[in-house]
C-alpha positions in Angstrom: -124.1 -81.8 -18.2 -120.7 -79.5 -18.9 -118.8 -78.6 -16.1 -117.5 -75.4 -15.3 -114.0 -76.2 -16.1 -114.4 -77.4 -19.4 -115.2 -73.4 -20.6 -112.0 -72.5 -17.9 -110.3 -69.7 -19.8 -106.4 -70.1 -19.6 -104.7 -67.8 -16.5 -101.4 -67.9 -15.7 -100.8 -67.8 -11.8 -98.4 -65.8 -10.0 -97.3 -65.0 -6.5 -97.7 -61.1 -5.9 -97.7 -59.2 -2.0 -100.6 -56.1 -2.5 -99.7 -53.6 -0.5 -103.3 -51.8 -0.3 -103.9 -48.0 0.3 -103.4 -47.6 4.5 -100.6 -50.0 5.1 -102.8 -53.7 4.8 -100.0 -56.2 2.8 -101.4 -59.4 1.6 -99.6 -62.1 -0.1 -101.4 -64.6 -2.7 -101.7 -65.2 -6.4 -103.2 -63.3 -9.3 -104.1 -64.7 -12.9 -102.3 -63.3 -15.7 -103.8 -63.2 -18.9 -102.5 -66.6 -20.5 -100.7 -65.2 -24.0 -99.1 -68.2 -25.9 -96.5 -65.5 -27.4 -93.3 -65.4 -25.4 -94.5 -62.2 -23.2 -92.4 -61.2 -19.7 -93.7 -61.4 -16.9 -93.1 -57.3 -16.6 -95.6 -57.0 -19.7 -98.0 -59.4 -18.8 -98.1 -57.6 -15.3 -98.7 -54.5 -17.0 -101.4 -55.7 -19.1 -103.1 -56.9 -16.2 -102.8 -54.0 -13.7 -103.9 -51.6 -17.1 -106.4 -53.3 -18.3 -110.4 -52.2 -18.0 -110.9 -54.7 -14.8 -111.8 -52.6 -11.6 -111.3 -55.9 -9.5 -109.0 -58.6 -9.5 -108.9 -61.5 -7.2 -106.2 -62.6 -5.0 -106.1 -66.6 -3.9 -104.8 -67.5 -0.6 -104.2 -71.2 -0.4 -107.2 -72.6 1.6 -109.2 -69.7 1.5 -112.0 -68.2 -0.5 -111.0 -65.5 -3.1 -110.4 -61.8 -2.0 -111.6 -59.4 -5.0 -109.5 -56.6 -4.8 -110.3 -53.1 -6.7 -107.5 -51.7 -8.2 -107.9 -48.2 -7.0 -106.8 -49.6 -3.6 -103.9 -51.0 -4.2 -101.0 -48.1 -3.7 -97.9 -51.1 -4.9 -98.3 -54.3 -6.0 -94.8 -56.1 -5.7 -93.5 -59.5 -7.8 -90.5 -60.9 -6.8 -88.2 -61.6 -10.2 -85.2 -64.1 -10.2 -81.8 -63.4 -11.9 -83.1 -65.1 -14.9 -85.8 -62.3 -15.8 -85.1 -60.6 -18.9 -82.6 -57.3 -19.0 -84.8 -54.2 -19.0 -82.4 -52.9 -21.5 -84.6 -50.7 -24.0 -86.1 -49.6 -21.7 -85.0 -45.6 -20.1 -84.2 -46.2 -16.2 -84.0 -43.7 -13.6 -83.1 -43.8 -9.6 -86.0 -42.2 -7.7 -87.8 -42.4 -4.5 -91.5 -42.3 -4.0 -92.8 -40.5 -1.6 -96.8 -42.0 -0.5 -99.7 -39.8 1.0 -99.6 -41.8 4.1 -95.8 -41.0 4.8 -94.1 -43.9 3.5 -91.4 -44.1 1.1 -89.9 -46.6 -1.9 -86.6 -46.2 -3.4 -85.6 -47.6 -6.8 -85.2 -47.5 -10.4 -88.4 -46.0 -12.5 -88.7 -48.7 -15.9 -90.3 -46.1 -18.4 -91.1 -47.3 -22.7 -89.7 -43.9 -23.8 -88.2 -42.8 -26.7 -84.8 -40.6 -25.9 -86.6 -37.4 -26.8 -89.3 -38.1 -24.3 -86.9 -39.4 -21.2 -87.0 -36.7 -18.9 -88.4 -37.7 -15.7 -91.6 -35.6 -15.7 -92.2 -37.1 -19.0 -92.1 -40.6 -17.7 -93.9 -39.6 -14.5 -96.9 -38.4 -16.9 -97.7 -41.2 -19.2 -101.1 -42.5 -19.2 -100.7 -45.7 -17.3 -101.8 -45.6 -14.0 -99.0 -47.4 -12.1 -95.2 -46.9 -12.3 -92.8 -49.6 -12.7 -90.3 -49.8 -10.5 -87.3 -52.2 -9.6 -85.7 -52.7 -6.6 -83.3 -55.2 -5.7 -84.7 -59.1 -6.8 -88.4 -57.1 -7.2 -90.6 -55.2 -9.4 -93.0 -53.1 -7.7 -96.4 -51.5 -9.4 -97.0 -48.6 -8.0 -100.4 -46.6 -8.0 -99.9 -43.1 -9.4 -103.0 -41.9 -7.2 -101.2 -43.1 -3.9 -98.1 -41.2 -4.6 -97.7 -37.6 -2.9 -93.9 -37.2 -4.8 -91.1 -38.5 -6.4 -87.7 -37.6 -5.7 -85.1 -37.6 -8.3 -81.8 -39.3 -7.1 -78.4 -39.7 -8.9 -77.2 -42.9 -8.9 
C-alpha cells in the first residue's frame, strides 16, 4: 500500500497574517509553489495569489486547515527581512489605500512597468488582481476589489 506522502507535491511554507474582507486577521502558513529556480519570495507570492486557485489553505499549528477563498482576502501581508532582494527594476510609487470599510494602508505601490507605462493609473490598472505594496520590514497584497481609492503621495 502507498501512502499519501510518497505522491506529496513539493510546497514551500511561509508565514503570512490574512487580513479578510470585514476586519478578521489570521496569522498561519500558506504553500508556495516549490520552483527549484532561484524565484523571490515577492514572485512566488505573486504566482500564488494570481494563480487559477479560488481557495487556499492557511495552517495554524495544531489546528485543522482553514481554506480561504481568495475573493475574501482584502491584504495579505509577509513580513521580509533586510536580506530580501532590492526591488530595483521595478517602478515604485508612495500611495495610500483607501478600503470600502474605512480603513487605510500607506506605502510604496511595486508595479513591472516599462517607463512609458509608469503613471500611476497605469499601474493601478494592470490585470492582476492584487497590488503590491511595501511598507516598512513588509509586503502587503492587496485585493483590488477591496479598495475604494488610492491616494497619490510625494515622498
Amino acid at each position: 500500500m502507498t501512502t499519501q506522502r510518497e505522491f506529496a507535491v513539493p510546497k514551500d511554507k511561509q508565514l503570512v497574517t490574512v487580513h479578510l474582507v470585514g476586519g478578521e486577521a489570521r496569522t498561519g502558513n500558506i504553500f508556495l509553489e516549490y520552483f527549484p529556480e532561484a524565484l523571490t519570495l515577492h514572485q512566488k507570492i505573486k504566482m500564488f495569489l494570481e494563480d487559477a486557485n479560488r481557495f487556499f489553505p492557511l495552517t495554524v499549528e495544531g489546528t485543522p486547515p482553514t481554506f480561504i477563498n481568495k475573493k475574501s482576502v482584502s491584504v495579505l501581508e509577509v513580513a521580509i527581512s533586510d536580506k530580501e532582494p532590492a526591488f530595483l527594476l521595478m517602478h515604485i510609487e508612495d500611495i495610500t489605500t483607501l478600503f470600502t470599510d474605512g480603513t487605510a494602508l500607506s506605502g510604496e505601490l511595486l508595479a513591472e512597468v516599462p517607463k512609458e507605462k509608469a503613471r500611476l493609473s497605469d499601474c493601478l490598472n494592470l490585470p492582476e488582481s492584487f497590488l503590491s505594496l511595501k511598507k516598512e520590514k513588509a509586503l502587503c497584497y492587496i485585493n483590488k476589489s477591496a479598495i475604494q481609492k488610492v491616494v497619490y503621495s510625494k515622498g
